[in-house]
C-alpha positions, 0 to 999 in steps of 0.5 A: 535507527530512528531517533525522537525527532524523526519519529515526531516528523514521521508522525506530523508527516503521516497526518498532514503530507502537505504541511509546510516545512516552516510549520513543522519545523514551528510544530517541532521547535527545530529549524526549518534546516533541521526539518528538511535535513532530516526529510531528506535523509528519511527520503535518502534511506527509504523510510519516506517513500512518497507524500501522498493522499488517502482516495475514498475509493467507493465514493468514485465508483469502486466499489469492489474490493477483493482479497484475492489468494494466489496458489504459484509455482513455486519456483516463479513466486516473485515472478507473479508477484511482480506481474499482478503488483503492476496492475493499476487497480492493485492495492497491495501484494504480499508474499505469505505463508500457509496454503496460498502464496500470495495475498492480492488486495485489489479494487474494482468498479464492479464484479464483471472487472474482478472476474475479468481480473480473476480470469487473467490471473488464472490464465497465467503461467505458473499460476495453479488456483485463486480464492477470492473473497470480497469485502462486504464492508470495509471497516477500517482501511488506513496504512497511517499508522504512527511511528511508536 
């Protein structure tokens, strides 16, 4: 489990990626060994998966974003899964419970690159129906979530 420490670095680490190891570990009273120790062990164990920056995706044209339900074959679930999650303008992919198996959230420049999107993934094996809808305006769109 986590302890206090890496739960504070988490948090610094999930509001400012690019802080220096010296200024957390300033930030945090600890060393800059303990900091990067700890970085490293959150890396190992697959807490930390990347460092990375929050894009404004409209404002660089995509203005698009859609939810799209996905009713598979059962037997070939993962399978799709894996297919649809490489496609580069995909967000998110989840695996669900209830009428449709997965929940594909993805960004397009217009409607004319979802419908082609759409297309495709009707045309693919195993995959029986979609149900798309498309967000009208985004409210809230932030996976920085803190550490409890």
């Amino acid at each position: 489990m986590l302890d206090e420490l890496d739960k504070k670095i988490l948090n610094v680490l999930i509001e400012n990626p690019r802080i220096t190891y010296r200024k957390l570990a300033k930030t945090l009273g600890v060393s800059v060994g303990t900091v990067y120790a700890r970085i490293k062990k959150l890396i190992s164990r697959g807490i930390i998966k990347d460092f990375t920056i929050q894009v404004n995706f409209t404002k660089i044209g995509y203005d698009v974003t859609a939810l799209i339900l996905v009713k598979v074959d059962g037997k070939h679930i993962i399978d799709v899964e894996r297919e649809v999650a490489k496609y580069p303008n995909v967000c998110a992919v989840y695996d669900v419970t209830g009428e449709f198996d997965v929940i594909v959230v993805a960004k397009f420049r217009n409607i004319s690159e979802l419908n082609k999107f759409i297309k495709g993934l009707l045309a693919k094996p195993y995959v029986i129906s979609t149900n798309t809808s498309i967000a009208l305006n985004v409210v809230k769109e932030d996976f920085k979530l803190k550490v409890p």
